[in-house]
N, C-alpha and C positions, 0 to 999 in steps of 0.2 A: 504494500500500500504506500502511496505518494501522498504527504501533506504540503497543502502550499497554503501560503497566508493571503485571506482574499483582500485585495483593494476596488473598493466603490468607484463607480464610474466617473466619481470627480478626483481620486487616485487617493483617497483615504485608505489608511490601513489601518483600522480599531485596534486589530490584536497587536499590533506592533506600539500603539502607543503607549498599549495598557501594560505590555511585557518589558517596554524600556523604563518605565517608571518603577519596578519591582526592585528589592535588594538581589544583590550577588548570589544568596542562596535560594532564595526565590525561582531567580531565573531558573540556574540550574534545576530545580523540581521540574519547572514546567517544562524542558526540553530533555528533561530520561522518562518525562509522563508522555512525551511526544515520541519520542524512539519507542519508548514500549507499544504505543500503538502502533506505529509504524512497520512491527514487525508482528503485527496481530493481535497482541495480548492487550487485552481492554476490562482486564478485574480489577483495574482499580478509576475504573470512568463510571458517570451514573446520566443517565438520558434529563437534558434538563427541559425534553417537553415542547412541543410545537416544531419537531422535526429537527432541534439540535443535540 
């Protein structure tokens, strides 16, 4: 599986702004929560409803 980070057709990138603003350790969670999905395993994700 491929993630890419979406930008809005006026070239916004929400997830990037929200993910520059984190601490250091932060970050790094959310990018081994992203490789984890990215290689399939999704036991630690929970559906947050209206198709996200």
């Amino acid at each position: 599986m491929i993630i890419e980070e979406y930008t809005d057709a006026s070239g916004r990138n929400l997830f990037r702004r929200s993910f520059d603003r984190l601490d250091d350790r932060s970050q790094a969670r959310v990018i081994a929560g992203i490789a984890r999905i990215e290689l399939g395993n999704f036991a630690n994700t929970r559906n947050l409803g209206g198709g996200l």
